[in-house]
N, C-alpha and C positions, 0 to 999 in steps of 0.2 A: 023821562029817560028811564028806560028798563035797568034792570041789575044785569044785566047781560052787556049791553054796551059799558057801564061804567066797571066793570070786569075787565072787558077787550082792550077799553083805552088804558086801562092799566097796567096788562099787559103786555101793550105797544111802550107804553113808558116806561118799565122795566127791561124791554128788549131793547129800547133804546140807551136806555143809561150803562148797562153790561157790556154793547158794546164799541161803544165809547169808552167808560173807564177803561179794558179792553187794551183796544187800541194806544189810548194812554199808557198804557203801562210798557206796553209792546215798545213805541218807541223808547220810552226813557230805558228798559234793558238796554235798546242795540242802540242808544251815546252812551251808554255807561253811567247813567246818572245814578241808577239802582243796581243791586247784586242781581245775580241770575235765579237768586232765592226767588223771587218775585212770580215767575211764571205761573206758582202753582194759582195764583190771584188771574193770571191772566185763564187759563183755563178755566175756572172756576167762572166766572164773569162769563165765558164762550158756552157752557154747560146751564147757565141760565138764560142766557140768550137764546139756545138751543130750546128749552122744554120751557118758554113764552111762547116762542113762534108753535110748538106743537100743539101748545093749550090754544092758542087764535086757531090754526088749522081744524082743530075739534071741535069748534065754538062754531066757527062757517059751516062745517059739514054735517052738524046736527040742525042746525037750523033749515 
């Protein structure tokens, strides 16, 4: 296995877990289980999400 795929899969499992937590979080704002304080975790999480999927896109296109 290249260092290049064990990169990508990790990657993918950081753009996976961001958003999920994510989402988690989304719902428990809108039941109210959390303050509204929270969002800034939700975006934060979306803003990782975001620049994993552009590191894999970079990783495909150089290849």
């Amino acid at each position: 296995m290249s260092d290049t795929d064990r990169r990508t899969r990790i990657s993918y499992g950081l753009m996976v877990f961001a958003a999920i937590f994510a989402l988690t979080c989304v719902i428990l704002i809108v039941t109210g289980v959390v303050g509204p304080t929270v969002w800034f975790t939700v975006v934060a999480m979306a803003l990782l999400a975001l620049s994993q999927w552009l590191n894999i896109r970079a990783r495909r296109r150089s290849r």
